[in-house]
C-alpha positions in Angstrom: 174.0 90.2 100.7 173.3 92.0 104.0 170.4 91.7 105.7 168.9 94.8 105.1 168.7 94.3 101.2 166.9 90.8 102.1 164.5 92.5 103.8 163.7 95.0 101.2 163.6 92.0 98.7 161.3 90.5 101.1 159.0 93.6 101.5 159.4 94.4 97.8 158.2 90.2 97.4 155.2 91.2 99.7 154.2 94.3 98.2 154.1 92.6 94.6 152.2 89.6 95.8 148.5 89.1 94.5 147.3 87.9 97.8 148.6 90.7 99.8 147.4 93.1 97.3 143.7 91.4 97.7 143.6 91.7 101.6 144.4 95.3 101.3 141.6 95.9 99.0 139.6 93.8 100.9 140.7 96.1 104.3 139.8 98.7 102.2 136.4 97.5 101.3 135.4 96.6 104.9 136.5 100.5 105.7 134.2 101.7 103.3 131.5 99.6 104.0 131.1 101.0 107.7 129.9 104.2 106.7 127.4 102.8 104.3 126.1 99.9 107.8 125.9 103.4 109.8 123.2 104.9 106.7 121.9 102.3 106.5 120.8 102.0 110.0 119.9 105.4 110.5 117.6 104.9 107.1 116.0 102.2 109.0 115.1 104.0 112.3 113.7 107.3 110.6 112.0 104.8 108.2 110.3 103.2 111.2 109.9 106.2 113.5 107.6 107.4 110.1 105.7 104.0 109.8 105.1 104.4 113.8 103.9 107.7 113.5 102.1 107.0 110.2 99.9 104.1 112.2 99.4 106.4 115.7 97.5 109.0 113.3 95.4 106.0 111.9 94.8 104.7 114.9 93.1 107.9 116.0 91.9 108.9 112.5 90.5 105.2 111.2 92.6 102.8 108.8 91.6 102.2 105.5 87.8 101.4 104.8 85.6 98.4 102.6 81.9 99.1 101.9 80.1 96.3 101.6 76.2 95.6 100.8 74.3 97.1 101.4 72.6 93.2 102.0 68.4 92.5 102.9 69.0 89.8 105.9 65.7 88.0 106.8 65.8 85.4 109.7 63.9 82.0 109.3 63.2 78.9 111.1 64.7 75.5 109.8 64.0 72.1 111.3 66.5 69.2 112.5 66.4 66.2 114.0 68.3 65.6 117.0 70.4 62.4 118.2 67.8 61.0 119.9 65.1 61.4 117.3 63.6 64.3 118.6 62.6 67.5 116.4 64.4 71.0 116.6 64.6 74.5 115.5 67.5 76.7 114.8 67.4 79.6 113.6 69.2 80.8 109.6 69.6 83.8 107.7 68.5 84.6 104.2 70.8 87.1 102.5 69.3 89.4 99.6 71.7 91.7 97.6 69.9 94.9 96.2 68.6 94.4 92.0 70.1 98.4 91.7 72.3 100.1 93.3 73.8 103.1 92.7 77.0 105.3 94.9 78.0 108.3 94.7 80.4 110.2 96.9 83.3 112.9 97.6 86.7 112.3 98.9 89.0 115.0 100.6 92.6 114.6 101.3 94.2 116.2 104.8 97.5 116.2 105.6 98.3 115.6 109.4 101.6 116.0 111.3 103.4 113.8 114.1 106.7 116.0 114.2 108.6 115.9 111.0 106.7 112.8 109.6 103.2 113.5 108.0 100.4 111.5 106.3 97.9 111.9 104.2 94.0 111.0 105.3 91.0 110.9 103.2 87.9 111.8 104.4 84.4 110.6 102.3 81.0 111.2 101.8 79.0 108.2 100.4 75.5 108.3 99.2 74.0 104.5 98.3 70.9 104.4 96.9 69.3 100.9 96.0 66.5 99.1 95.0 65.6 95.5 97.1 63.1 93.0 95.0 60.6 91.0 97.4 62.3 88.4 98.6 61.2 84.8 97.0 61.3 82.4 99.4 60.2 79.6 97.8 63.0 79.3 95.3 65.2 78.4 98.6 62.7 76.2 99.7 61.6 77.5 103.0 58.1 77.5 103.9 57.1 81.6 104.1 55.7 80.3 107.6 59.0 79.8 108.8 60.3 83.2 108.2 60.9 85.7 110.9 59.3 89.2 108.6 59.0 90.9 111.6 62.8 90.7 112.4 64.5 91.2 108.9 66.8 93.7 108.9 69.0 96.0 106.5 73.1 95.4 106.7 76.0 97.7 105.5 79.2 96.3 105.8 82.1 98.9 107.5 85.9 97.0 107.5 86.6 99.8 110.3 83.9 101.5 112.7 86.4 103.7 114.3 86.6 106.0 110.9 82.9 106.3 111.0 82.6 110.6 111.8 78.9 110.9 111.5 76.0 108.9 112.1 74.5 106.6 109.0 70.9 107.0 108.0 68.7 104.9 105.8 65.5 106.9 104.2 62.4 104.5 102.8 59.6 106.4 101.1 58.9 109.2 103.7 60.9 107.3 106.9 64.0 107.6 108.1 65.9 105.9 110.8 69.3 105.2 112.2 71.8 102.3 111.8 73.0 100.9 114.9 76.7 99.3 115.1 76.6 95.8 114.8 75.2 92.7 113.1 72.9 90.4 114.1 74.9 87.8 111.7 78.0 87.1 110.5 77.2 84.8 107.7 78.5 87.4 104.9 79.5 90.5 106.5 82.2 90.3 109.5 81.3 94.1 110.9 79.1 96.9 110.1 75.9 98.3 111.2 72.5 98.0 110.2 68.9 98.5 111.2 65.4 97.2 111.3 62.8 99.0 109.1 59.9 98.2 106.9 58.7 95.1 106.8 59.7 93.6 103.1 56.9 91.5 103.0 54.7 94.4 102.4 57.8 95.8 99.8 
């Protein structure tokens, strides 16, 4: 036999073999696959060049928002003794949750651009309307001495300050006044505003 016919035999061997039929499909896969890599990664960067431009209008426009309270605080006076025997003060905070409350309130969606990417904001009106009992101090066993009346204060809690649009108001009987940002405390509520009014004592 010549040896041409070996080498066809030996190509024709080749051809016909499992394992060189299995790297050709695996060539074939690899081939394939690069396309799919190069869609892949171009999903990814438009996917993150949306979530980028998605957060720069919340930056600006406020992130999502938790209302919380609104809460009575009331500052007292509570005793300790010291490492050396001595007496102290140091001053708590009594928390009081409304007995009613009731909300009511508007959303409207916008749609705002950043290029070709949007996102849709919601903008709200909320209207709170609650009912405080006299706080009883005596249940929590603190001397009515010992509380700071003149210094109690009303609390709202706001997750995000930056969404706040308009200033919030608080109306007892015929008065009304402002909340400031800010809290005195944060026992319960981590940010918000809130504001000094009437004094509950005479609630």
């Amino acid at each position: 036999m010549s040896d041409s016919g070996l080498i066809k035999r030996s190509v024709k061997a080749i051809r016909n073999s499992v394992s060189f039929k299995l790297l050709v499909t695996g060539f074939l896969v690899l081939v394939l696959l690069i396309p799919t890599v190069m869609v892949q990664d171009l999903i990814r960067e438009r996917q993150g060049r949306k979530s980028g431009a998605v957060e720069e209008i919340a930056q600006k426009w406020g992130a999502a928002q938790t209302i919380a309270g609104p809460m009575l605080t009331i500052p007292f006076r509570r005793a300790f003794t010291r490492p050396d025997n001595t007496r102290g003060y140091e001053t708590r905070y009594a928390h009081f949750l409304p007995k009613t409350l009731d909300i009511e309130g508007t959303l409207k969606p916008e749609i705002r651009y950043r290029g070709i990417y949007k996102a849709v904001l919601y903008s709200g009106k909320l209207a709170l309307s609650s009912r405080f009992m006299r706080p009883d101090f005596a249940n929590l066993d603190i001397d009515e001495k010992d509380v700071f009346w003149d210094r109690a204060f009303l609390a709202l809690g706001v997750s995000d300050m930056t969404g706040i649009r308009e200033p919030i108001t608080v109306a007892s009987g015929n008065t009304r006044f402002a909340m400031n940002p800010g809290i005195e405390t944060q026992d319960v509520l981590a940010s918000g505003v809130s504001a000094r009014g009437r004094n509950p004592r005479q609630a």
